[in-house]
C-alpha positions as CSV (number, residue, x, y, z in Angstrom):
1,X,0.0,0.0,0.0
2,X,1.8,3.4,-0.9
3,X,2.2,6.2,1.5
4,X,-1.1,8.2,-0.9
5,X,-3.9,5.2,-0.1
6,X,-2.9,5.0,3.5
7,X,-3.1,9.2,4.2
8,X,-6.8,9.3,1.7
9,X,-7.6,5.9,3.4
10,X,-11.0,6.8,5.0
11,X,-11.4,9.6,2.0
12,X,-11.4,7.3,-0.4
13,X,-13.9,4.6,1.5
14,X,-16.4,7.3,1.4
15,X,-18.5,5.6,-2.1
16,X,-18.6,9.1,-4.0
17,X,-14.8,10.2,-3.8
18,X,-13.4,6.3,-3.8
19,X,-10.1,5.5,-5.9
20,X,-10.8,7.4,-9.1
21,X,-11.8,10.6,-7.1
22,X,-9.2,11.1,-5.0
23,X,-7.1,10.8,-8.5
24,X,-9.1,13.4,-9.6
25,X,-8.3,15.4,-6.5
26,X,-4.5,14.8,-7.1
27,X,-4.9,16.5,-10.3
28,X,-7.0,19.5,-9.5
29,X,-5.6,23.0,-9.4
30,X,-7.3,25.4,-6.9
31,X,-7.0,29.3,-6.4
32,X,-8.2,30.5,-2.8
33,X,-8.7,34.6,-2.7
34,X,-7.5,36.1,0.4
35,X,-6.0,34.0,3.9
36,X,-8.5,35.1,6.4
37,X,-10.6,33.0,8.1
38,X,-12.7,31.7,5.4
39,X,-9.4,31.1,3.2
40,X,-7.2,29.4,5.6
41,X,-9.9,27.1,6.5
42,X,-10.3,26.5,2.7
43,X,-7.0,26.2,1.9
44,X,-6.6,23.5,4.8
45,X,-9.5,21.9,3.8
46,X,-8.0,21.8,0.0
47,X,-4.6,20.8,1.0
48,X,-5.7,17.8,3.4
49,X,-8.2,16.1,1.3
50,X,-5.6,16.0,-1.8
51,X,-5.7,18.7,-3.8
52,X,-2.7,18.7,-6.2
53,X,-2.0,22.2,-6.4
54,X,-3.2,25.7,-4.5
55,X,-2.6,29.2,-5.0
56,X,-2.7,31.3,-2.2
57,X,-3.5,34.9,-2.8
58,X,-3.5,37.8,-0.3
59,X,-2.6,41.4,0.1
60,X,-2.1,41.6,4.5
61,X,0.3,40.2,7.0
62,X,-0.5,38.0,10.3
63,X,-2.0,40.5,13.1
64,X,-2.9,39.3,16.9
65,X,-6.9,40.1,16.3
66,X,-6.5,37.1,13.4
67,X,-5.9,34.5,15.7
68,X,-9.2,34.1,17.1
69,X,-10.4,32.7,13.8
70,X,-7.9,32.4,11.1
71,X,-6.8,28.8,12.4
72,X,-3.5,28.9,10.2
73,X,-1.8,31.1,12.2
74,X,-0.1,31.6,15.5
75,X,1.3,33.8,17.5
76,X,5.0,33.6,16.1
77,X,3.3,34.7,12.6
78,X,1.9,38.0,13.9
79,X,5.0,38.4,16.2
80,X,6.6,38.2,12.8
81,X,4.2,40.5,10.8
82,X,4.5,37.4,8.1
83,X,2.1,38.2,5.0
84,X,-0.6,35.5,5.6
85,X,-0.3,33.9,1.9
86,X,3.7,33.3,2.9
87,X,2.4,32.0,6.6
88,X,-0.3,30.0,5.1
89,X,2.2,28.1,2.4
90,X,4.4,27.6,5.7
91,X,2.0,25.9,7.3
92,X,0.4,23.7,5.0
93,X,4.0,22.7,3.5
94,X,4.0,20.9,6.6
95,X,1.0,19.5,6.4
96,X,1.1,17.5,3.1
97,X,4.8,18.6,1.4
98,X,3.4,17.0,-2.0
99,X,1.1,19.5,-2.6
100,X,2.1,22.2,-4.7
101,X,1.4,25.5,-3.2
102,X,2.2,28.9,-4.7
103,X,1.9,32.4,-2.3
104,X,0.8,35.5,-3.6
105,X,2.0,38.3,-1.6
106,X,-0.5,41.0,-3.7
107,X,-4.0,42.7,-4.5
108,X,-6.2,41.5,-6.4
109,X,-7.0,43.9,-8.6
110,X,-8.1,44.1,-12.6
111,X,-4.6,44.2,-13.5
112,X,-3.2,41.0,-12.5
113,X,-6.9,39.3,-11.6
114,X,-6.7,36.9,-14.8
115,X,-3.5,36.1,-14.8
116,X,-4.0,34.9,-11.4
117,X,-7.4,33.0,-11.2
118,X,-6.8,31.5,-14.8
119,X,-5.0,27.9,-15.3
120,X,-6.8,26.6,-12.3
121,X,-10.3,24.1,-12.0
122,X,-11.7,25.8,-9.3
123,X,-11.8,29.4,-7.3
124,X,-12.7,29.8,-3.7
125,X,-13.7,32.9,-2.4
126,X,-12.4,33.8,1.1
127,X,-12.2,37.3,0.9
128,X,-13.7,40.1,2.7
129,X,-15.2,42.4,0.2
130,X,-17.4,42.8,-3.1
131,X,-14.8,44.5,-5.3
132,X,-12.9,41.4,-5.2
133,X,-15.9,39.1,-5.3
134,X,-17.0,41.0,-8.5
135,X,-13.8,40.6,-9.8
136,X,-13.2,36.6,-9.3
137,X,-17.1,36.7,-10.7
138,X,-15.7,38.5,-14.1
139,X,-12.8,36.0,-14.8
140,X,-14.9,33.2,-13.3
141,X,-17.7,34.0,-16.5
142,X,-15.1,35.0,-19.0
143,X,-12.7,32.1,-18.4
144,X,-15.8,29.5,-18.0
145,X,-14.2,28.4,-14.1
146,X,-16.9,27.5,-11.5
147,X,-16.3,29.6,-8.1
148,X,-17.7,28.7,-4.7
149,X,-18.5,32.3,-2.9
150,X,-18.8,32.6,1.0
151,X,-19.0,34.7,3.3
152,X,-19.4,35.2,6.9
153,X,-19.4,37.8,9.5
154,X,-20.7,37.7,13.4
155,X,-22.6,34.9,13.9
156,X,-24.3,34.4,10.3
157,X,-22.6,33.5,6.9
158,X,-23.9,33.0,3.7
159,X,-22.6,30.2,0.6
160,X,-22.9,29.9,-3.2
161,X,-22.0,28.0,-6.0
162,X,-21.6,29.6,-9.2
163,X,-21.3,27.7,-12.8
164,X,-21.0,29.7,-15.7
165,X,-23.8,29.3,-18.1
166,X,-25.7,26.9,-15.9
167,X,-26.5,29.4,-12.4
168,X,-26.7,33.0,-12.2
169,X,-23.9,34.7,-11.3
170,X,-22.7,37.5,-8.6
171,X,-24.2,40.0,-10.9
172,X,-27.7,38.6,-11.2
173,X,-27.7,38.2,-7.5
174,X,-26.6,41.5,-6.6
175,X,-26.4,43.7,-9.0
176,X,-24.2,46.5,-7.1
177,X,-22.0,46.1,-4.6
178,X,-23.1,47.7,-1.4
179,X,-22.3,51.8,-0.2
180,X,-18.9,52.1,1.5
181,X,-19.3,51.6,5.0
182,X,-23.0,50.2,5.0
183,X,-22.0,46.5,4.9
184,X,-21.0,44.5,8.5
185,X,-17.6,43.8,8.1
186,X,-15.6,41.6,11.2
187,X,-13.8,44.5,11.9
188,X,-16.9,46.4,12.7
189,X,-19.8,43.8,13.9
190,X,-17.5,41.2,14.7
191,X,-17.3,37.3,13.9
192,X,-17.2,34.1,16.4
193,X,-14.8,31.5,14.7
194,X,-17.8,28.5,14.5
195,X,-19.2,30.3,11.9
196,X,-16.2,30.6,9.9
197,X,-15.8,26.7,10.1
198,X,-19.7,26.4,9.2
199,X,-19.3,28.5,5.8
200,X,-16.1,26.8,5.1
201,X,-17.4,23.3,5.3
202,X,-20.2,23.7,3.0
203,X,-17.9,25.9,0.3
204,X,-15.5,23.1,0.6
205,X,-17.8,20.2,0.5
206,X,-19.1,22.2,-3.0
207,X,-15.7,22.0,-4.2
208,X,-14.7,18.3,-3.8
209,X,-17.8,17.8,-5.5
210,X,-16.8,20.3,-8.7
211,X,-13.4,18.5,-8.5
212,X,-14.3,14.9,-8.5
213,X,-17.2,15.8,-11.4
214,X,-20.0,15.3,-9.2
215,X,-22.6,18.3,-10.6
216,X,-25.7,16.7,-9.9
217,X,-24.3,16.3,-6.0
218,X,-24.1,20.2,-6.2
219,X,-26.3,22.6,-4.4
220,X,-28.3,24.8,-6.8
221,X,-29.3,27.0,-3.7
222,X,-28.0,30.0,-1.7
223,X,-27.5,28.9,1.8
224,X,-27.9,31.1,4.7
225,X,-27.1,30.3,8.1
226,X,-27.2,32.1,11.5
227,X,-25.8,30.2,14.4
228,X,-26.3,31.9,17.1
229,X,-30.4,31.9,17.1
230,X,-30.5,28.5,15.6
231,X,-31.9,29.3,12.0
232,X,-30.7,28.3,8.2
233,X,-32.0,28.9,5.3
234,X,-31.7,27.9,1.7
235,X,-32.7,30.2,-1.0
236,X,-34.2,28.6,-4.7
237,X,-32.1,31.2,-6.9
238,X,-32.2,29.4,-10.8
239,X,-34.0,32.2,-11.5
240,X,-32.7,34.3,-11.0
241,X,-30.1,34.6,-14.0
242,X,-30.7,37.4,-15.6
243,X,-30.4,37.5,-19.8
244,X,-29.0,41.1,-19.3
245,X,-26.4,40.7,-17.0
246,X,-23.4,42.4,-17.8
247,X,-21.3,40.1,-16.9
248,X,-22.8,36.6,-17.6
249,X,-25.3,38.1,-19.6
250,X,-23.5,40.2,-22.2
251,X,-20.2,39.6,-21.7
252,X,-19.4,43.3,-20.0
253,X,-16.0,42.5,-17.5
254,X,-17.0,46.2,-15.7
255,X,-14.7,44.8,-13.0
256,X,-11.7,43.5,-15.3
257,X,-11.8,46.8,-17.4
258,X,-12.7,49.4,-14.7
259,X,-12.9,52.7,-16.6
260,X,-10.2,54.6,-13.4
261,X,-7.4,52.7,-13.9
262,X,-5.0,55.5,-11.9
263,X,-3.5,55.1,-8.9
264,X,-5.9,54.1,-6.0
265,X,-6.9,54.3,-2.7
266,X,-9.3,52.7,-0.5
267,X,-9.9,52.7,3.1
268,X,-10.1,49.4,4.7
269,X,-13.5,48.8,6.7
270,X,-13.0,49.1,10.5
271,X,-9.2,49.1,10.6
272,X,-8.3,53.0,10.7
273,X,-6.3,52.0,7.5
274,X,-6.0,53.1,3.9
275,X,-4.7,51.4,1.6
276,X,-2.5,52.9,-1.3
277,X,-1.9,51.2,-4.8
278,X,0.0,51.8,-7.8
279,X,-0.9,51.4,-10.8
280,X,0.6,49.5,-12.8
281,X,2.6,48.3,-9.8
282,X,6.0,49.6,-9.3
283,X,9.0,47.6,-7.7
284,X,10.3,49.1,-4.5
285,X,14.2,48.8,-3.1
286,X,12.7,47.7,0.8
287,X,16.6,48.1,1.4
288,X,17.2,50.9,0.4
289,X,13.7,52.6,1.7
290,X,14.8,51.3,4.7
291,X,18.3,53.5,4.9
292,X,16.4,56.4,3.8
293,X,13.5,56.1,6.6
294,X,15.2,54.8,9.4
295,X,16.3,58.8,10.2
296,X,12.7,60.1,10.1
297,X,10.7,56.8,11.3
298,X,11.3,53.4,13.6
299,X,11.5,50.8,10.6
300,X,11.1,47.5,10.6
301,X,11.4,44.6,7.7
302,X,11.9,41.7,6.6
303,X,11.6,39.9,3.0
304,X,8.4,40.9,2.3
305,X,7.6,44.3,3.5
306,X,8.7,47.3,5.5
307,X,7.4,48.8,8.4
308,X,7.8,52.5,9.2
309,X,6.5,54.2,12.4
310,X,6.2,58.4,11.8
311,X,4.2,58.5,14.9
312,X,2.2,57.9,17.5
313,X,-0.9,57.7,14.9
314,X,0.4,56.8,11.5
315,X,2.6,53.9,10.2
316,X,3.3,53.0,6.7
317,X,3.2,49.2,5.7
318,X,5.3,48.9,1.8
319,X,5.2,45.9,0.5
320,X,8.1,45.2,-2.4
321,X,5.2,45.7,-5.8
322,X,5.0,49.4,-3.9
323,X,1.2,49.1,-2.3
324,X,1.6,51.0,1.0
325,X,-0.9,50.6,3.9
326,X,-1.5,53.5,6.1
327,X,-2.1,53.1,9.2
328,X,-3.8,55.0,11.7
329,X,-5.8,57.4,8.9
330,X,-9.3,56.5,7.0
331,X,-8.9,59.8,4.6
332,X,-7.9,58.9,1.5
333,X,-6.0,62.7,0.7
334,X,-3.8,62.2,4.0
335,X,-3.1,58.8,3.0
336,X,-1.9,59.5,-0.4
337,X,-0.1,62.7,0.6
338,X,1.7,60.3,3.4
339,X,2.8,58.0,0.6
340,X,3.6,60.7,-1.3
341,X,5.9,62.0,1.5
342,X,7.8,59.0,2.5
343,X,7.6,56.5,-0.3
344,X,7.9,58.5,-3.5
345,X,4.9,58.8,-6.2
């Protein structure tokens, strides 16, 4: 019996995985969108039932408030300030060392979204905002790649599968992507970790299914679950895809092909944080930042990014592809003027 049959040994007695599944598995490239809670627990879930290959995208490093629910990570990773794609790929090396898993230290944004989420089987959604979600909806329908969306925050999540050409996608479901600051986000309503695992078990379950071919297994609904009250909820959506969709509907990538394509800057829900992106991204000396900081800031780094504190209030987070997060600011002017200051335009 070979090492493969012994570690998939109960896997494979399950009737609708079995031998030729978990070959399927083996095979099966996966991208996973942002190392939070729902992605780590996706990623895990991917890497320990077999899953050839993973990519592992994320923009932010390993903070103390992620350990309550991003079950990847410990407290030598935030002590660290590790990006969480890097710390992820660390920890699931150990895990299962043949998989093949490939960090990506960036944004997803409409300039490197397809060459990112393309050449996989399969993309899981574990990120924390609707930008991005409309974005992995865009390649998803262009590219024809099923994605599994999710999403959870305080004690209530919500799960989807999307098929091109066979379910509606993001779009039909939700047209626009809510006001700035309207939605719950964790950071603001907070999130209790069961829930995380809850929404990451169903999205994962989905996606052995996708992998191994099993479609008719799939569920055609939109589940909703709230754990704290006791209530669930699954939602017949098949109709609603909508013939004039722009995205799955006529073939209109708003997302991919945003009409500002300038330098931006968001603020980041809840975190007194802006975040400041080039564009097209720009390649930054961390060294040599670091030599012309360390006289007006306390600067930190390591291989992946550079930490300089101006203040009691604001510190700048550079990462090597020149996004900058600014913390301790939710105005977008100070934030860029900051950048502007310290980093270079």
């Amino acid at each position: 019996m070979n090492s493969d049959s012994i570690r998939y040994s109960r896997q494979m007695l399950f009737p609708p995985i079995g031998e030729k599944g978990q070959k399927r598995l083996s095979e099966s490239r996966v991208a996973v969108v942002g190392m939070g809670a729902l992605g780590t627990a996706l990623a895990h879930h991917m890497v320990r039932s077999g899953v050839g290959y993973v990519r592992l995208i994320d923009r932010d490093f390993v903070e103390a408030s992620n350990l309550q629910r991003q079950m990847l990570f410990d407290e030598a990773d935030a002590e660290e300030a590790l990006p969480k794609a890097e710390a992820a790929r660390r920890k699931l090396t150990a895990i299962n060392s043949a998989a093949e898993l490939e960090a990506h230290i960036v944004d997803l944004t409409w300039n490197n979204a397809e060459s990112l989420l393309t050449g996989v089987d399969l993309i899981l959604d574990g990120s924390d905002n609707f930008t991005v979600r409309y974005l992995i909806n865009d390649v998803s329908v262009k590219h024809d790649i099923p994605w599994i969306y999710g999403g959870a925050v305080s004690a209530r999540g919500m799960s989807f599968t999307i098929r091109p050409g066979i379910t509606p996608c993001l779009r039909c479901l939700f047209p626009q992507s809510p006001d700035p600051g309207t939605a719950e986000t964790c950071d603001t309503a907070g999130v209790i970790g069961p829930i995380i695992q809850v929404i990451a078990a169903y999205q994962a379950t989905e996606a052995l299914k996708i992998l191994i071919g099993d479609t008719e297994s799939l569920n055609p609904k939109l589940r909703h679950v709230e754990l704290w009250h006791n209530r669930e909820a699954s939602l017949s959506v098949e109709e609603r895809r909508q013939k004039d969709c722009p995205a799955c509907g006529r073939q209109q990538f708003d997302y991919l092909d945003p009409k500002e394509k300038s330098a931006s800057a968001v603020s980041l829900c809840g975190r007194d944080t802006v975040q400041v992106s080039p564009s097209p991204s720009s390649s930054v000396d961390l060294g040599k930042l670091e030599q012309r900081l360390s006289s007006v800031a306390r600067v930190e780094r390591n291989r992946f990014m550079l930490r300089a504190r101006l203040d009691e209030q604001h510190c700048l987070v550079i990462f090597p592809d020149g996004r900058t997060l600014v913390q301790g600011t939710a105005d977008l002017a100070q934030a860029r003027s900051l950048v502007d200051r310290y980093v270079g335009s």
